[in-house]
C-alpha positions, -999 to +999 in steps of 0.1 A: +000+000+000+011+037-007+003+070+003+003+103-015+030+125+002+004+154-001-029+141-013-047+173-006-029+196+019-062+220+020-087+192+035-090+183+066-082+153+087-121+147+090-122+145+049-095+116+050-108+097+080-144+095+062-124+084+032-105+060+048-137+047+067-149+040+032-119+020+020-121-002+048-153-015+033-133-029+002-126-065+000-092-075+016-065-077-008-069-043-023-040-022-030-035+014-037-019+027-068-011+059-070-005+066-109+019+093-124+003+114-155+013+143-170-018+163-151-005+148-120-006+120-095-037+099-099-044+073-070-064+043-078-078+009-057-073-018-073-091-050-068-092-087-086-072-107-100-040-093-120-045-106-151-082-105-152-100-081-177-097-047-163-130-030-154-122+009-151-145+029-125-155+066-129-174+078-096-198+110-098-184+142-086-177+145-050-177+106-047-139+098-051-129+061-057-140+050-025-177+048-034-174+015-049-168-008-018-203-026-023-192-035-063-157-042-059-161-078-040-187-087-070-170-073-100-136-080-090-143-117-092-137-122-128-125-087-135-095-062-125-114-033-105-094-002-110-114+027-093-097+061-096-101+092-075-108+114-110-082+144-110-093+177-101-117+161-079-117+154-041-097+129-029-059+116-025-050+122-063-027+149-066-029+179-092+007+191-108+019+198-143-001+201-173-036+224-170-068+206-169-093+229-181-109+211-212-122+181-223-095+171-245-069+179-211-092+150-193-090+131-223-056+132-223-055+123-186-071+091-192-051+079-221-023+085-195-035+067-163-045+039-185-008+040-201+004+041-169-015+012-156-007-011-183-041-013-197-046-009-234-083-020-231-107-017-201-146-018-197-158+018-185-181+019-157-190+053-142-216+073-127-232+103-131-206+129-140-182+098-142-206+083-169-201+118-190-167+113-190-170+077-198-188+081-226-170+112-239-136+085-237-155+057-254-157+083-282-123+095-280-106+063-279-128+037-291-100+011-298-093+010-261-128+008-249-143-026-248-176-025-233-193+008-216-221+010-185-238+042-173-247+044-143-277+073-141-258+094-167-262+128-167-256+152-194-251+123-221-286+118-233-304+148-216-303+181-198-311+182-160-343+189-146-347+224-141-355+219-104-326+195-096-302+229-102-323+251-090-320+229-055-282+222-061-270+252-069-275+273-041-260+240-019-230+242-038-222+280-040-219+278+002-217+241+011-213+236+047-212+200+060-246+201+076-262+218+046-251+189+024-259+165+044-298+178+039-297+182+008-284+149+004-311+137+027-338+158+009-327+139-027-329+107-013-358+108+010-373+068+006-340+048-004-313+032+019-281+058+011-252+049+028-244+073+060-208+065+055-206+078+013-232+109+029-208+120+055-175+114+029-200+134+003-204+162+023-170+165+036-162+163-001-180+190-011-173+216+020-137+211+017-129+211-020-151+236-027-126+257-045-121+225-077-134+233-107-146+200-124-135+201-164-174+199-179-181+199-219-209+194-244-227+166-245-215+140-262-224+123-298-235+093-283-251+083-317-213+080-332-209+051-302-198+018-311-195-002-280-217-021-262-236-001-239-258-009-209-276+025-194-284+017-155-314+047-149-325+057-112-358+053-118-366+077-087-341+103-100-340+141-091-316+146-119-333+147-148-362+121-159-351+089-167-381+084-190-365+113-214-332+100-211-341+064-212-356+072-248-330+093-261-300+064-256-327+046-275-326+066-303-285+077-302-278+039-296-305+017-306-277-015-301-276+000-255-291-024-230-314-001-212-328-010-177-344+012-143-340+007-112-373+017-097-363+019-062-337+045-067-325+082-064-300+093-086-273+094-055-286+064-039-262+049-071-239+032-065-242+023-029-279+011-029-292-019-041-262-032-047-270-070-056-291-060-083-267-036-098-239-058-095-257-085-113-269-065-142-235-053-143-218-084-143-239-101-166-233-074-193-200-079-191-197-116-188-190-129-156-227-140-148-231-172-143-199-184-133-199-175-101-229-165-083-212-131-054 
């Protein structure tokens, strides 16, 4: 296991013991990675066996990598879980060198972590904002992409719902722990969200308040190639998974398109688990073998 020498010098001890909290919840024998680029030092948990397809996890912003400890046990069993903190996010990866400002810099940063992992072909998995950036590098680097799953995507197929930012925004422009922690509450009123991820989201956001997350245009999605499955909260504040359910339709009539009724669009990836984990695993292969 490694550390960062300075992970995030600005956050407090609080942030990194919620974080670590998380971490513990992995499966024994994951290591940490941390991964030079040239956009800086990118740490990653890694989980599975070695020479197992690599499955390459995107969380949604604020998350970090830590969010996956209820997928890692289940995917990692046939797979290589590599789950980075995404740079310029919260977390213990470390931004240095080149700027990231644009979607072709975050683009670039991929094609680099991968390099630097030894990977030249990984399924994508990521959520929410994770899923944008997912998708935007399935269309970037097609060749190196070999299977893609959205997890409640937003700003892929459509635009929020106006009322999600109109609730967000003014939680974000002055977010103090406590006031996250209702809003988080308020957004997923009726499903079981994890208090460890909520306390770790809103430490998150309170404490890297100054990041600037590199955002784009929505992606062609219609220009997509690889298989896709689209997991939709079907309970989601986000946008409405209806609209967005029909529009990957239409841009990618060849996507695997299922909802999960039960849940809010932060309840992902925590929630629910077993039935993510199997829809998950099935799409990319590992169903049936083995029955975590």
């Amino acid at each position: 296991m490694t550390e960062s020498a300075s992970a995030s010098a600005s956050a407090s001890q609080d942030f990194f013991a919620a974080y670590d909290a998380l971490l513990a919840r992995w499966p024994a024998g994951t290591a940490e990675i941390d991964v030079p680029t040239p956009y800086g030092t990118t740490r990653v948990h890694a989980y599975g066996p070695a020479g197992a397809p690599p499955v390459l996890l995107l969380h949604g912003g604020g998350s970090t990598g830590a969010v996956w400890f209820a997928n890692a046990a289940a995917l990692g069993t046939h797979h290589r879980v590599l789950a980075a903190d995404i740079l310029g996010d919260a977390g213990r990866s470390v931004r240095a060198g080149r700027p990231l400002r644009t979607s072709a810099d975050l683009m670039g940063w991929l094609d680099a972590l991968l390099e630097g992992l030894g990977v030249r072909r990984a399924a994508l998995l990521g959520h929410s904002y994770g899923a944008w950036i997912a998708l935007t590098y399935a269309l970037h680097a097609p060749e190196r992409v070999d299977r893609l799953v959205l997890l409640d995507p937003t700003q892929c197929f459509s635009g929020f719902r106006p009322g999600f930012l109109l609730r967000s925004l003014p939680v974000l422009a002055r977010p103090r722990t406590a006031r996250v922690l209702a809003y988080l509450d308020r957004e997923t009123a009726g499903t079981d969200t994890d208090p460890d991820w909520k306390r770790l989201f809103a430490l998150a956001a309170s404490e890297f308040a100054g990041r600037r997350l590199v955002v784009g245009r929505r992606p062609d999605a219609a220009a997509l190639r690889a298989p896709l499955l689209v997991l939709l909260a079907g309970r989601s504040g986000a946008h409405d998974p209806g609209r967005v359910a029909a529009r990957a339709r239409e841009a990618v009539p060849h996507a695997r398109i299922e909802t999960l009724p039960r849940l809010t669009h932060y309840a992902l990836p925590t929630a629910a688990p077993a039935e993510t984990n199997r829809l998950v695993r099935e799409f990319l292969g590992a169903e049936g073998a083995d029955s975590t």
